[in-house]
N, C-alpha and C positions, 0 to 999 in steps of 0.2 A: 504494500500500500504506500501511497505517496503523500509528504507533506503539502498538504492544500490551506488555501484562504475560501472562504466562499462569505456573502452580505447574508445579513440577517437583520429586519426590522423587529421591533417590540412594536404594537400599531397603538391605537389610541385606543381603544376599550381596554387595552391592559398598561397601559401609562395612567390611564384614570382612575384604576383599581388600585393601581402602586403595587401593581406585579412586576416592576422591573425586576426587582434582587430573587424574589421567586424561579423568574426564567433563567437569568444568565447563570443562577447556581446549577438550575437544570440543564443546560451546556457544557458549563466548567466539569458538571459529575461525568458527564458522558465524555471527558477527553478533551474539549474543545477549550482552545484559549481565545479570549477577548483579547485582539489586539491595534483596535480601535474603538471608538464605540463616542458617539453624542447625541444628546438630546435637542431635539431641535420642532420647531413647529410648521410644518409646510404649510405651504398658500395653495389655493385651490391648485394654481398654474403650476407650482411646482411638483403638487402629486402628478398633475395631467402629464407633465411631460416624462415625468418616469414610470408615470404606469402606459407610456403614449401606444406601447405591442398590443395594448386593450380596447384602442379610441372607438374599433366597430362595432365591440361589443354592446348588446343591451345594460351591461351592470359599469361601464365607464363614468357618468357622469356621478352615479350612486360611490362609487369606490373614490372617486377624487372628493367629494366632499366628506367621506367619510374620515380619509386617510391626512383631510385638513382641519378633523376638528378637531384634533386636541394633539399635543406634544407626541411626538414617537423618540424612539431610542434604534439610529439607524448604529449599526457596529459589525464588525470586519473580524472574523472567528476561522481557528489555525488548529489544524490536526489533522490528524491522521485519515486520510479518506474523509474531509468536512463538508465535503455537499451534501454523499449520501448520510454522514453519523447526522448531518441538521436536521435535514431532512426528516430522519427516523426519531429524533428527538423531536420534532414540530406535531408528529402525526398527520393522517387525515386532513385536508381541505374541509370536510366536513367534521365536525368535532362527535358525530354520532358515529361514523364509521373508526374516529381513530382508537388506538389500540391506549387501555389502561397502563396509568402514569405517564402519558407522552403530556406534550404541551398542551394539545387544544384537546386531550379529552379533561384537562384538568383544569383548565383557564378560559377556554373560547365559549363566545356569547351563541354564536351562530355561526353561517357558513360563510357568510358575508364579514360578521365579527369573531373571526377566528383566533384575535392575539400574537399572532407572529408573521412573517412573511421568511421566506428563503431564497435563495437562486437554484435554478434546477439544473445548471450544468456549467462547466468550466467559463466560458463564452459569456453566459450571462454575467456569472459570480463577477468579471475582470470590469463586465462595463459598469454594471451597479457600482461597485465598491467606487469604479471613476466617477459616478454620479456623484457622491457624498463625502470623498475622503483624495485630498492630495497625499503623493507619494511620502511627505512630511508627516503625514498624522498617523501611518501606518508603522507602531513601531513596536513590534513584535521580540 
């Protein structure tokens, strides 16, 4: 297995909960190091344009306001095979299908308010992380 970096959002129903130290403990347990990580609050525009691979979807306009209403905790996670361990730490999109102790069977509101986001593969992980983090902040 390979050292990887892969992006991880905490979204705004579990910044509002004040589940951040919850999650990132639930990462750290599984292997994973934070080696960036801030709190920050997007503007509608800015979720739009990082959620932009969504704009045709039915649930775009719904996910940018959702994902601009309250602080998220965007951060940049290292270890061993980390897209897929996020991944399987995250659970389920839907928090009914995910698997006991994972993230969203234990934190997520809905399917829509699931509490984390991930990258699903090397590609994505490299652009995201460029969305939120200069190569200065990443410091592992």
């Amino acid at each position: 297995m390979a050292l990887e970096r892969t992006f991880s959002i905490i979204k705004p129903d579990a910044t509002r909960r004040n589940l951040t130290g919850a999650i990132v403990k639930k990462f750290e347990d599984a292997g994973l190091r934070v080696v960036a990580s801030k709190r920050i609050h997007l503007t509608k525009a800015q979720a739009g344009e990082f959620y932009k691979v969504h704009a045709e979807r039915p649930f775009y306009d719904e996910l940018c306001e959702f994902m601009s209403s309250a602080p998220i905790v965007a951060q940049v996670l290292e270890g061993e095979d980390a897209i897929t361990k996020n991944r399987e730490v995250m659970g389920a999109t839907n928090p009914a299908d995910a698997a006991p102790g994972t993230i969203r069977a234990e934190f997520a509101e809905s399917v829509g308010e699931n509490s984390v986001h991930g990258s699903d593969a090397p590609e994505t992980a490299a652009e995201e992380i460029a969305y939120f983090f200069s190569g200065l902040e990443l410091v592992g």
